[in-house]
N, C-alpha and C positions, 0 to 999 in steps of 0.2 A: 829486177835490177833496174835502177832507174840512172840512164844516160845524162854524159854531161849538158847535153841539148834539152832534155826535160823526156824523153823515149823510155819508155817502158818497157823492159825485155824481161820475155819470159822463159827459163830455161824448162825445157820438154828434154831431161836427162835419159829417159827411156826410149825418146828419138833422136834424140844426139844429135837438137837442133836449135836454134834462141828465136824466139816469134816476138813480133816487134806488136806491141798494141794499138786498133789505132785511136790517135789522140779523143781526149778526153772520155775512154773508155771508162777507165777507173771512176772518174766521176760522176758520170752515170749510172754506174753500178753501187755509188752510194763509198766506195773505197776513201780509207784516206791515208796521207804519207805518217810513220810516226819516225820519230828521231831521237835518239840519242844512244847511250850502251848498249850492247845485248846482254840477256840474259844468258850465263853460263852455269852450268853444273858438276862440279869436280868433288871425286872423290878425297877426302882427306889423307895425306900420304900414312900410312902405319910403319908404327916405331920399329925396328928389324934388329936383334944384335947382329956385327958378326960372326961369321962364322955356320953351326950348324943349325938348319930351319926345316919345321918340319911342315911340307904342304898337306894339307889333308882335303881332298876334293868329296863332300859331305854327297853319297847320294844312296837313294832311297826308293824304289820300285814302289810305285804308287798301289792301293790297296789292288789284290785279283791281277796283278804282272809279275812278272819275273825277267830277270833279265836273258838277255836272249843272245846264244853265241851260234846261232844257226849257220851264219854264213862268216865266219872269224871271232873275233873277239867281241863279246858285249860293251867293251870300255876303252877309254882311249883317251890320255893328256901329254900334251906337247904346253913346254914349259919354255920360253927365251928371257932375254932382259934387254931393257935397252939402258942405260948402254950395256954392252954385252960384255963387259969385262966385271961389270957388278956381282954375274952369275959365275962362280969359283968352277963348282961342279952343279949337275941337274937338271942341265940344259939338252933338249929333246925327246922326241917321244915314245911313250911305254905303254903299256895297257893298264897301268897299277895307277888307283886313284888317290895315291899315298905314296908322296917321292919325299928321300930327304936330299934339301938343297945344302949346296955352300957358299956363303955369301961373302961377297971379297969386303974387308975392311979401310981399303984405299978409296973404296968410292963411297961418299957422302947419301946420294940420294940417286934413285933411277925408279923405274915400271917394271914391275911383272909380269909378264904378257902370259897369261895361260888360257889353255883354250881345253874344255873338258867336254864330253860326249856318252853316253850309255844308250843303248838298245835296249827297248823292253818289249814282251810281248805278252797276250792277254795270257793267263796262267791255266790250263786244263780246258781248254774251250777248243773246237773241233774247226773251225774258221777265225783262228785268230788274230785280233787286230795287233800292229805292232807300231813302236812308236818309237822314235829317234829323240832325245831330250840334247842340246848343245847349248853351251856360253862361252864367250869369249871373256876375258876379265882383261884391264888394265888396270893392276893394282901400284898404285905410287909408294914407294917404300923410302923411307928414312932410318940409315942405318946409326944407332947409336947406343951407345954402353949398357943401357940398361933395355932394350928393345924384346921384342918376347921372340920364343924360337919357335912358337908354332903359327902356322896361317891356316883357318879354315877359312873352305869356300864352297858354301851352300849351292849345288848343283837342285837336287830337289830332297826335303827331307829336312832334318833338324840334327844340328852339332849337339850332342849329350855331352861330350867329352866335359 
């Protein structure tokens, strides 16, 4: 972060602290300032009708796993919206990685916020490894007339549908 004085701060967010550089560090280290835009990266929102949508959270126990319900469930999606009134019904979470939503018709456009998870563990092996797979999604939606009623969302694995 560079100060209105010409100060160079460096945020150490892991020490939850800002260390001031001192002068003409950066330039001895060969640094230089650059300016103009940032680079941004956004999903492109998907066409939604509404009414009824069906999530399908795609997952797939990698080869020699199985999914593992040793200590509860192997699965797990929590589903919101923002804004929250975009979501009719389908909002919260279940252990089914296939909810159908209901999408309100009054609102134009909003995020999907879904968050999916599965357990696996190694499959017939006497010490085995086990592994936690999770994604967060922020899916931009645009709802309109001809929009499609299903969302797949590749966890790990491949949509055939």
């Amino acid at each position: 972060m560079l100060t209105a004085e010409g100060d160079v701060l460096v945020v150490e967010s892991a020490a939850h602290r800002l260390t001031r550089l001192a002068p003409g560090a950066l330039t001895a280290a060969g640094a230089s300032t650059v300016t103009g835009a940032r680079h941004r990266l956004e999903r492109k929102p998907t066409d939604v009708a509404a009414g009824e949508l069906t999530l399908d959270v795609i997952f797939t126990p990698a080869p020699g796993q199985k999914l593992d319900d040793t200590y509860g469930p192997s699965t797990r999606l929590v589903v919101s919206a923002s804004p929250p009134e975009l979501l009719v019904e389908g909002a919260g979470t279940t252990t089914d990685l296939s909810r159908r939503l209901v999408l309100s018709g009054d609102v134009a456009q909003g995020v999907l916020q879904v968050t999916a998870q599965a357990a696996t563990c190694d499959a017939d092996v006497e010490h085995a490894a086990c592994h936690l797979t999770r994604q967060d999604w922020g899916v931009p939606l645009r709802v309109v007339a001809n929009g499609t009623r299903r969302l797949p969302l590749v966890l790990r694995g491949l949509d055939e549908s």
